[in-house]
C-alpha positions in Angstrom: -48.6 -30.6 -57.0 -49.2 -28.3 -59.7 -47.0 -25.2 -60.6 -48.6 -21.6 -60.7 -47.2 -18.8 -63.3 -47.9 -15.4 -62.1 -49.6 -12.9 -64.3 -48.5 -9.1 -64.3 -50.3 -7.4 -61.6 -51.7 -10.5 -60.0 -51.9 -10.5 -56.2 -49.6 -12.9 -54.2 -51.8 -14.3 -51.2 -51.2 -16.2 -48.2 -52.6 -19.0 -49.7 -50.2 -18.6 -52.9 -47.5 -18.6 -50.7 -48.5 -21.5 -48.4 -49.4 -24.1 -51.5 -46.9 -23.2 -54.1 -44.2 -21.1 -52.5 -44.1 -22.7 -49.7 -44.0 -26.5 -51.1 -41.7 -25.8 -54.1 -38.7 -24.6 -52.0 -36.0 -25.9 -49.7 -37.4 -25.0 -46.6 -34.9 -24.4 -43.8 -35.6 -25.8 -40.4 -33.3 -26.0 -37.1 -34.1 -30.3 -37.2 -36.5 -32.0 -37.4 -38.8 -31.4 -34.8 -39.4 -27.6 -35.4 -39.8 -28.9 -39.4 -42.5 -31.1 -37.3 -44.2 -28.2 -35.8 -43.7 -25.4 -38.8 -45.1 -27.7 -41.5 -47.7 -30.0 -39.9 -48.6 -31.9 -42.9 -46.2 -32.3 -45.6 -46.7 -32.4 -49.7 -44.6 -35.0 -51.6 -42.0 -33.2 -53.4 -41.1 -30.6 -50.6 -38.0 -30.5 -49.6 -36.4 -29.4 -46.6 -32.6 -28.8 -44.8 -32.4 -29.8 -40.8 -28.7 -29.1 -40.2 -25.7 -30.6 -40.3 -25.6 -30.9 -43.8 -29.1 -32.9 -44.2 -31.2 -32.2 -46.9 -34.6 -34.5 -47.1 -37.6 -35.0 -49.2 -41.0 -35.7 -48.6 -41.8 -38.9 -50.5 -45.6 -39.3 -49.4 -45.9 -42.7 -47.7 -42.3 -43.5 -47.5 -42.0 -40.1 -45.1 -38.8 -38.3 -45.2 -36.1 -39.5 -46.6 -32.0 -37.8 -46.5 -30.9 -36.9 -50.2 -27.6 -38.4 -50.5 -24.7 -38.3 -53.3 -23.0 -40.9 -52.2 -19.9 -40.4 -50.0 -18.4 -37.3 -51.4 -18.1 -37.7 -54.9 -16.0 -38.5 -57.7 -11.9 -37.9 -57.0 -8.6 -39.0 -58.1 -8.9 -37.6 -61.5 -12.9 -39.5 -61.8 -10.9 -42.7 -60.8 -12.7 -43.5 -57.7 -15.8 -43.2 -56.7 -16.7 -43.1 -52.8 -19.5 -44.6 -51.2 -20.8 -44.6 -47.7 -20.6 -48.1 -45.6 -23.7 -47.6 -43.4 -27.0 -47.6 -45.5 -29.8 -45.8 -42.7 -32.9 -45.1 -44.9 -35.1 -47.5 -47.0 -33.8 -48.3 -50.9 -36.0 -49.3 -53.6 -34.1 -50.5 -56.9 -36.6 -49.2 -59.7 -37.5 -52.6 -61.9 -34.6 -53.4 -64.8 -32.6 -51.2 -62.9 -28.8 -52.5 -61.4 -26.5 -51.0 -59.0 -23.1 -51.6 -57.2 -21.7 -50.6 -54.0 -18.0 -51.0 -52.4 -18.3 -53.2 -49.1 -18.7 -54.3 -47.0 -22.5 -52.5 -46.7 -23.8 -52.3 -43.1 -28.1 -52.3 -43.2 -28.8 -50.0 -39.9 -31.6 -51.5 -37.9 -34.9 -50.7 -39.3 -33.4 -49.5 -42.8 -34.3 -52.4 -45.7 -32.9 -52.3 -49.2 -35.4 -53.7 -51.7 -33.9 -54.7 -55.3 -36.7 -54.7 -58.2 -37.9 -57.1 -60.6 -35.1 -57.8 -63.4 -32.9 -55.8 -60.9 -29.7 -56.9 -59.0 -27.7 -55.2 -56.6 -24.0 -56.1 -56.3 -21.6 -55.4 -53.8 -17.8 -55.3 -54.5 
């Protein structure tokens, strides 16, 4: 979605607002159903929080998907790194790219983790 750079004295419209404003912020929604019913069709890229912590983005055919840093970050001095033991939304590994969790890794139910060409994905 392209990016629009006001000019000095140029009007701001409805439709400004709706098309860039609109889909270039975190948009801030009660959960997901009033997200459902205030956005109707979403734009790849838009973000949005639905409580309890939960921020998601729209990634077009993949549909919402939670933003996660892991499971709290870095601590102990950057020693140990935290990870979550429940994985509950799709995973792609990018081709030629590698990862490593801590296990043991629980797949929720409908969730699938897909590892790339030249990629591997190992668990500890």
């Amino acid at each position: 979605m392209p990016y629009k750079v006001w000019q000095v004295n140029e009007i701001l419209t409805a439709a400004d607002m709706n098309t860039y404003i609109g889909n270039q912020t975190i948009l801030s929604f009660a959960g997901t159903a009033a997200r459902a019913t205030a956005i109707g069709t979403a734009v790849e890229g838009m973000l949005s929080y639905v409580g309890g912590g939960t921020v998601e983005v729209y990634a077009g055919t993949a549909g919402w998907t939670t933003i996660s840093g892991g499971g709290g970050g870095n601590v102990a001095d950057d020693s140990i790194q935290p990870n979550f033991n429940t994985i509950t939304n799709n995973y792609t590994f990018d081709d030629n790219y590698n990862g490593v969790s801590a296990g043991p890794i629980t797949i929720s139910a409908g969730a699938t983790v897909t590892v790339g060409t030249a990629s591997a994905w190992s668990i500890v």
